[in-house]
C-alpha positions in Angstrom: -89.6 155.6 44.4 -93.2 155.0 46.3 -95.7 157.3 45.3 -97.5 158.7 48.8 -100.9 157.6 48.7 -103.7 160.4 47.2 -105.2 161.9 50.0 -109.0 160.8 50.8 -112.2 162.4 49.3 -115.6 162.8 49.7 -118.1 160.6 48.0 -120.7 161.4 45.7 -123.1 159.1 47.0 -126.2 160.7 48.1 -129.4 160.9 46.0 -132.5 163.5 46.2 -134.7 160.5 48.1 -131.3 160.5 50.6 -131.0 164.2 50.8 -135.5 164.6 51.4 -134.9 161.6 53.9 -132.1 163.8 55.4 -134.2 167.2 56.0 -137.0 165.6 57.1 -135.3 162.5 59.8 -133.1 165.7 61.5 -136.1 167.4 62.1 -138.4 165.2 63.2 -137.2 163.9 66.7 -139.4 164.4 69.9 -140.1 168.0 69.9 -143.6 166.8 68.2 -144.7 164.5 70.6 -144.3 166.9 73.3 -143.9 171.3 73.0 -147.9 171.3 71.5 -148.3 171.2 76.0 -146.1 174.3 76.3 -147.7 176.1 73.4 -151.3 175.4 74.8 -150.4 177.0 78.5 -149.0 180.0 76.7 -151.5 180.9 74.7 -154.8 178.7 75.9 -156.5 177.6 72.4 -157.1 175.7 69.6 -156.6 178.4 66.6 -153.6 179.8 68.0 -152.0 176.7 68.7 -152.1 175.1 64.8 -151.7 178.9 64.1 -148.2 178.5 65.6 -147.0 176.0 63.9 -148.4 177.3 60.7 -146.7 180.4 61.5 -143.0 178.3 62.2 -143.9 176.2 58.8 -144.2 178.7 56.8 -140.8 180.2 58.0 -139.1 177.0 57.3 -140.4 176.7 54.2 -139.6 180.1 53.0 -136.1 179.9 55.0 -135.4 176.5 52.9 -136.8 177.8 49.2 -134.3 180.9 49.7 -131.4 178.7 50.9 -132.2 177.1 48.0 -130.1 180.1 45.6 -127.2 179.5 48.1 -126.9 175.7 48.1 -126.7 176.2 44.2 -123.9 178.6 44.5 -122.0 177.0 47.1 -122.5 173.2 46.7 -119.7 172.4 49.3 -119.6 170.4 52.3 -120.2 173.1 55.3 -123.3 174.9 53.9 -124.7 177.7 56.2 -121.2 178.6 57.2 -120.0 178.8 53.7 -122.5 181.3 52.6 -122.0 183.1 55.9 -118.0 182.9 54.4 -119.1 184.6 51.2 -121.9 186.8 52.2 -119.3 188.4 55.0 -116.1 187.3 56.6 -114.7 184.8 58.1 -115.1 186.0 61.3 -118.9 185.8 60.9 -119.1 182.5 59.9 -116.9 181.5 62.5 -119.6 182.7 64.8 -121.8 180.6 63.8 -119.3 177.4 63.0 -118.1 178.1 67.3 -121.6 178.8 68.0 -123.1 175.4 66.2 -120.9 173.7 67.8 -120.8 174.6 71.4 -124.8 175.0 71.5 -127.2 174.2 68.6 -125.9 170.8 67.0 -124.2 169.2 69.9 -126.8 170.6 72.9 -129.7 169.1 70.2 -127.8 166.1 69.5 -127.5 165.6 73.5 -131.1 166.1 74.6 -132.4 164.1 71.5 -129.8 161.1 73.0 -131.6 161.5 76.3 -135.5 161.7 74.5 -134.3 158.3 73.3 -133.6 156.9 76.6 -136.8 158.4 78.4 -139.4 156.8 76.3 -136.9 153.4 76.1 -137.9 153.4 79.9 -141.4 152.7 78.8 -140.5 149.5 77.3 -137.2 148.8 80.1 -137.8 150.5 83.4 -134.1 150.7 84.4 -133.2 153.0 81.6 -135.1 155.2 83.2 -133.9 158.9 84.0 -135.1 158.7 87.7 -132.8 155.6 88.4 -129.4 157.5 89.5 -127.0 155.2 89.0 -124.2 157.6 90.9 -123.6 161.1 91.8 -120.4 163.6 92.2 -119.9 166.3 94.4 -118.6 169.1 93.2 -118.2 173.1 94.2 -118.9 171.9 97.7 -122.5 170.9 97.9 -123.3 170.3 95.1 -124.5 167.6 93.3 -124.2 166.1 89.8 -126.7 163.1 89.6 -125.7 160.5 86.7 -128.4 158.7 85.5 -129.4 155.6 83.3 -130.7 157.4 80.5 -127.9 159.8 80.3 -125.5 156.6 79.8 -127.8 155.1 77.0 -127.7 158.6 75.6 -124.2 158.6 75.2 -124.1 154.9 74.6 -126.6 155.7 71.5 -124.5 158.7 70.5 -121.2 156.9 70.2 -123.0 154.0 68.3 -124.4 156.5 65.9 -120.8 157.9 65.3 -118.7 155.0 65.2 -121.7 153.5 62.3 -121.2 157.5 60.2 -117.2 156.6 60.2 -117.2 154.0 58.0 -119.0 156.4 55.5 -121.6 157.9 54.3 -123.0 155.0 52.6 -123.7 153.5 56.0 -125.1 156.6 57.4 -127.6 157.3 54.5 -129.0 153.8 55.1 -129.9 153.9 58.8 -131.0 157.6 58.1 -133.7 156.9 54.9 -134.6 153.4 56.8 -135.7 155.1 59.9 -137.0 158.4 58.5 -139.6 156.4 55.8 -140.2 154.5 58.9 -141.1 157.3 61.4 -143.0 159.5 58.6 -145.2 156.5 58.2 -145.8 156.0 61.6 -147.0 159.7 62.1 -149.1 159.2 59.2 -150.6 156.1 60.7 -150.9 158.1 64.6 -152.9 160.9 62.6 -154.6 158.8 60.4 -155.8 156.9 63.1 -156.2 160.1 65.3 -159.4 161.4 63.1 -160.6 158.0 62.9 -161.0 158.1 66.6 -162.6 162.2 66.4 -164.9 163.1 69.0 -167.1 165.9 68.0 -167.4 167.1 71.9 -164.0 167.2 72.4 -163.7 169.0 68.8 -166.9 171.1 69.6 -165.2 172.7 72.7 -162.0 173.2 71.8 -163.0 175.1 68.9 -165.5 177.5 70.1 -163.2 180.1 71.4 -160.5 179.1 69.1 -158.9 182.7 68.6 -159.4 183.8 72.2 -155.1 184.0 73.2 -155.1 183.5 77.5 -152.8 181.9 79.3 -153.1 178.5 81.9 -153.3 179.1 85.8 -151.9 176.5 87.8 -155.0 175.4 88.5 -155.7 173.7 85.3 -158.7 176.9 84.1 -157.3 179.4 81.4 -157.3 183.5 82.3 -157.8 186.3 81.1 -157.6 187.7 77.4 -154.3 188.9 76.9 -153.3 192.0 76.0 -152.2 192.7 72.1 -148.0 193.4 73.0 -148.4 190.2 75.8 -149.9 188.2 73.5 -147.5 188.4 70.8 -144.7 187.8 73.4 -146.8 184.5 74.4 -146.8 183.5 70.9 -143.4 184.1 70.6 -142.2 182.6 74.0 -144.3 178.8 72.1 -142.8 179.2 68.9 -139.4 178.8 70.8 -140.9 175.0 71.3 -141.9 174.9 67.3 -138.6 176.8 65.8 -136.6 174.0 67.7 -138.8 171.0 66.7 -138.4 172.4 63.1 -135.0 173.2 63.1 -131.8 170.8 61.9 -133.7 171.3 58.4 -130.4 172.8 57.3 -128.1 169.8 57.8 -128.7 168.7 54.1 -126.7 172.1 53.0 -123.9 170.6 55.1 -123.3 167.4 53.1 -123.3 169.2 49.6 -120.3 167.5 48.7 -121.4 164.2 48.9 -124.6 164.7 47.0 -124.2 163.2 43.4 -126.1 166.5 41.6 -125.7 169.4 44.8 -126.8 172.0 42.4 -130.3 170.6 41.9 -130.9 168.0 44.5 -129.9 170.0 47.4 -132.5 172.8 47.1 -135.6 170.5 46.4 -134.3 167.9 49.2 -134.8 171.5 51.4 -137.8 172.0 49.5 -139.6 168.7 49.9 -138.5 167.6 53.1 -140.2 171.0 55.0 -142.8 170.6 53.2 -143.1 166.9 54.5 -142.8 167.9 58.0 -144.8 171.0 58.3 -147.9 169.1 56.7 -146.8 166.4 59.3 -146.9 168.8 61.9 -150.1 170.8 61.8 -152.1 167.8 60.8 -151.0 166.1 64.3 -151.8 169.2 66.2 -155.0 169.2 64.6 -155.5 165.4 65.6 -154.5 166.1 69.3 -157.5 168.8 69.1 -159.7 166.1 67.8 -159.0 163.7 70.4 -158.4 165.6 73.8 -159.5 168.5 75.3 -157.7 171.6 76.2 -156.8 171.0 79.6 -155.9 167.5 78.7 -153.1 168.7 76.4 -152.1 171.2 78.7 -151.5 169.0 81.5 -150.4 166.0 80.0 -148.1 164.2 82.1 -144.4 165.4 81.8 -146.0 167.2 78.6 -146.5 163.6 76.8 -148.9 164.9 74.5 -149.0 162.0 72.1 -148.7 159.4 74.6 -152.1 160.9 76.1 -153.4 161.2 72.2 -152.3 157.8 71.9 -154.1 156.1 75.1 -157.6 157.9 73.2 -156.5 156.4 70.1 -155.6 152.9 71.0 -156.1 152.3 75.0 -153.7 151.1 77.2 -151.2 149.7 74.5 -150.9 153.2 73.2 -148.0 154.1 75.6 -146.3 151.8 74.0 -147.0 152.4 70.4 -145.9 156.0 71.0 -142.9 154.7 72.9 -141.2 152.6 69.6 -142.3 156.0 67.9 -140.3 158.3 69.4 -137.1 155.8 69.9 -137.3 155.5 66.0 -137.6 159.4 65.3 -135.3 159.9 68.1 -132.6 157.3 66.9 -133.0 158.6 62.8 -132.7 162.0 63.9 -129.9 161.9 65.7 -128.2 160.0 63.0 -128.9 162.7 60.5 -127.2 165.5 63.4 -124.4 163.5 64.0 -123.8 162.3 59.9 -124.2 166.3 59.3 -122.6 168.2 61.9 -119.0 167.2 61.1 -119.2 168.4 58.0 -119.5 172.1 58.9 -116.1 171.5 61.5 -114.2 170.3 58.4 -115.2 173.6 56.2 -113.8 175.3 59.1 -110.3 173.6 59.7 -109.6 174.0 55.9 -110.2 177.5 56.8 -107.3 177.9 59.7 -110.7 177.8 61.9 -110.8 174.5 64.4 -108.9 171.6 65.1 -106.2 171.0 62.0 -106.7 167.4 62.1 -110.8 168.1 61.6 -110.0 169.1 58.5 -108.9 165.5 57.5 -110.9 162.9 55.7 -110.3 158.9 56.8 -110.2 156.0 54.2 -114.4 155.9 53.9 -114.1 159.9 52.9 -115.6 161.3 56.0 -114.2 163.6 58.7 -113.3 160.8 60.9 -112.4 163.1 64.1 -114.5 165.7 63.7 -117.4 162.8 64.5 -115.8 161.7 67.8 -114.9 165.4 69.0 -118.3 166.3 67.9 -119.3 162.5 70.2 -117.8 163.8 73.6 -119.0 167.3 73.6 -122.7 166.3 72.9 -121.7 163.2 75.5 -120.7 165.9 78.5 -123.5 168.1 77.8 -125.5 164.5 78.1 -123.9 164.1 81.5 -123.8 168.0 82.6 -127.1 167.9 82.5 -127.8 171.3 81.1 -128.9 169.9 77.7 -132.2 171.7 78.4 -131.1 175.0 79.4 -129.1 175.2 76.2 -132.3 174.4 74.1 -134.0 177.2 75.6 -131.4 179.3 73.1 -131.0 177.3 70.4 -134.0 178.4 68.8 -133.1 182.6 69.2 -129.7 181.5 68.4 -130.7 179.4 65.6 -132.8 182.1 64.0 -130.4 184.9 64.5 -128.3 183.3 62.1 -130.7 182.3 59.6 -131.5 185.9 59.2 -128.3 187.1 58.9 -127.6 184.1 56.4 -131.3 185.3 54.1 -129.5 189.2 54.1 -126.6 187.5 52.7 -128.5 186.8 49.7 -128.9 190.6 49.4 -125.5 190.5 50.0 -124.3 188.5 47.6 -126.7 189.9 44.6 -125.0 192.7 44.7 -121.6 191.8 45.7 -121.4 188.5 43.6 -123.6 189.1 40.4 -121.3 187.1 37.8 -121.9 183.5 40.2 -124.4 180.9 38.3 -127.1 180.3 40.1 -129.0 177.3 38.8 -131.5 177.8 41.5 -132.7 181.5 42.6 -134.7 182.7 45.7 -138.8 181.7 45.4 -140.3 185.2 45.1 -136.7 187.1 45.4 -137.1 189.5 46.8 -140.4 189.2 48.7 -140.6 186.0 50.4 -136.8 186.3 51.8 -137.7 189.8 52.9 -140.6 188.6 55.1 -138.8 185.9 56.9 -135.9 188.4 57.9 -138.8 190.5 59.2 -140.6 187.6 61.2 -137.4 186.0 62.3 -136.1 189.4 63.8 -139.6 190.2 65.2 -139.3 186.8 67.0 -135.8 187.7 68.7 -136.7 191.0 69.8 -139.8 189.4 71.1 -138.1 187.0 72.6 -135.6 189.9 74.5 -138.6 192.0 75.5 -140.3 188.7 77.3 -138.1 186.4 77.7 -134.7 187.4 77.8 -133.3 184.4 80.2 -133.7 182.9 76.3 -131.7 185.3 74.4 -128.7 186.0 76.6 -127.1 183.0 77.3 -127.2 182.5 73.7 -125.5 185.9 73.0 -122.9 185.4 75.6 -122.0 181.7 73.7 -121.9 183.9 70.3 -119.5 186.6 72.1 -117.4 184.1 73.5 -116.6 182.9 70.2 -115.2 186.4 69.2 -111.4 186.0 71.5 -111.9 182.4 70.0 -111.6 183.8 66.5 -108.3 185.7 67.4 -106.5 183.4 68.9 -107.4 180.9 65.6 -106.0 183.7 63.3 -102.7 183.6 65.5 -102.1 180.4 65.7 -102.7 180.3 61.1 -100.5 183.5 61.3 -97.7 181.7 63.3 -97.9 179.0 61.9 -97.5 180.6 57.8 -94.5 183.0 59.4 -92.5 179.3 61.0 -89.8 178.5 58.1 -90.4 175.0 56.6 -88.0 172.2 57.7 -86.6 169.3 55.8 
């Protein structure tokens, strides 16, 4: 009699270089090259715009060193929605499992496709996103316009997925290749920033550096703003640095396939935020340097870096920053797609999506939750509405970190006897004032700029029915007699 062939598993073959390379190439795509524009019209200076990002890095951080406790206790594949699993319900986590992926990982892996193709017009004009290659009608008049960069977005994406099917072997190569690569290049851009300093540029732009006024469309800054409107300004730019630093979670996603989870999942979280929020303020600080104010503000299409760049190097600077961003672009999205799957396969073991998500191929990877993953991030690529959907990710995004940092509380008290190798940094202080920023930003972020929050909430609510019906189907389907 044949002996039915063990069903696949997930390698151990990820490292604490891999799992650094990981946090750090997911969140590092083009957000950096470009929100510092968006920041500067909102608030109108120097000190509040590294303040900013110092403010968003020090959330990350703190975010990361308290996930740290729960990657320790749960090193399975899934992360975030397996401590949302323990800390609640199911029905919580599959909030956030419906919610991930209708909005935050495929909407992010979508508009960092099409960041790829926009700056690969720099170096091959027909890529570009202003050649429309056709359009649809649709709803009467109107008018869905297809463009060149929105195929090589999907083109890109579906490369990137086919490559992470033959294993994670193959994915952790492309992702530490290009993330060494684009962390280098960043140091090299900032290095070479201060080397080009100009003290009148520098003079200027810090001599009102804590004055908070916004930009009139005239190019000259206005009035002081009052203390309640200017924390809604800053909160309205940190939507730009929350989304540029988010992703950081993907490593808690791949647990399973790290050879020592326990250990080498919370410093990879550690390390690689560190990494990038050094990264970060010391280029906002080298765009200060090197262009004025106004300059940043009005960069072209909000290029800061490619202005920054034609400072730094002259007309071949365009350039340089082009091959930047297509390699931060191309490893980030590798570390999105590699990661995102892994969360959909938690939740089919669970009764919650697709059964056959839940399924590992030969190379021990969830072979269809990849290519489902692929086509929704490809028609949000060709909807067009990738950037709307950004606009929430971040209030989204941080809604469920907080809820995730109160499961630590949580899970103190409800789950005591659990080893954990790792605890909280400065439990319970430092977890305590990131649930207190990260709900002062959403309820900012409702008082000033609800067109953020709602859409988001109303993505969230319609996973609720979506629950139910799940729970049905598991319930039919336990109560259907077996057949032989």
């Amino acid at each position: 009699m044949n002996e039915s062939p063990a069903p696949a598993k997930m390698k151990h073959e990820l490292g604490l270089l891999d799992g650094t390379m990981l946090v750090a190439g997911s969140m590092i795509g083009s957000g950096i090259f470009i929100v510092s524009a968006d920041i500067i019209r909102r608030v109108g200076s120097s000190g509040w715009l590294i303040s900013t990002w110092v403010i968003t890095g020090f959330m990350t951080l703190t975010v990361a060193l308290s996930y740290g406790e729960l990657s320790a206790m749960f090193p399975k594949a899934g992360g975030q929605y397996i401590y949302l699993k323990e800390a609640y319900n199911k029905f919580v986590a599959f909030l956030y499992g419906w919610s991930f992926f209708a909005v935050i990982q495929t909407g992010t892996i979508a508009a960092v496709g099409v960041a790829f193709s926009k700056f690969m017009a720099y170096l091959y004009q027909p890529v570009s996103e202003t050649n429309i290659l056709f359009s649809i009608n649709y709803w009467g008049d109107k008018v869905l316009n297809i463009s060149a960069a929105q195929l090589v977005s999907i083109a890109l994406i579906f490369l990137l997925t086919f490559i992470n099917t033959k294993g994670v072997k193959s994915g952790k190569l492309i992702q530490t290749t290009f993330t060494l690569t684009k962390l280098l290049s960043l140091f090299g851009l900032i290095v070479f920033g201060f080397w080009a300093f100009k003290s009148e540029v520098w003079n200027a732009n810090w001599s009102n550096a804590w004055n908070i006024h916004s930009l009139n469309a005239d190019g000259s800054f206005g009035s002081n703003l009052t203390i309640d409107m200017a924390l809604g300004a800053i909160a309205i730019a940190m939507v730009g640095t929350i989304f540029s630093s988010d992703a950081w979670n993907n490593v808690t996603f791949i647990a399973g396939e790290m050879k020592n989870p326990k250990k080498d999942v919370a410093l990879s979280l550690f390390f690689g935020t560190l990494i990038v929020t050094v990264i970060y303020v010391s280029a906002n600080v080298m765009y200060t340097a090197v262009l004025p104010l106004h300059d940043i503000a009005t960069a072209e299409r909000d290029r800061v870096a490619v202005a920054a760049s034609q400072v730094i190097f002259g007309g071949i600077g365009t350039m340089i920053i082009a091959l930047m961003i297509m390699i931060s672009t191309f490893g980030c999205n590798n570390g999105l797609i590699l990661a995102g799957a892994r969360v959909y396969y938690s939740m089919a073991k669970d009764g919650l999506f697709f059964k056959r998500t839940g399924t590992l191929n030969k190379a021990g990877v969830p072979e269809f939750g990849l290519w489902i993953q692929a086509i929704v991030a490809s028609i949000l690529c060709l909807s067009g509405e990738y950037g709307n959907l950004l606009d929430m990710i971040s209030f989204v995004a941080v809604m469920f970190y907080v809820l995730t940092i109160i499961g630590i509380f949580i899970l103190r008290k409800k789950r005591p006897e659990i080893e954990r190798p790792y605890k909280a940094f400065a439990y319970p202080v430092l977890p305590a004032i990131y649930v207190i920023m990260g709900l002062a930003f959403c309820l900012l972020l409702i008082i000033y700029k609800p067109e953020y929050t709602w859409p988001g909430l109303i993505v969230v609510l319609i996973g609720i029915p979506l629950y139910f019906i799940s729970q049905r189907n598991v319930k039919n389907e336990e109560e259907t007699p077996a057949t032989i």
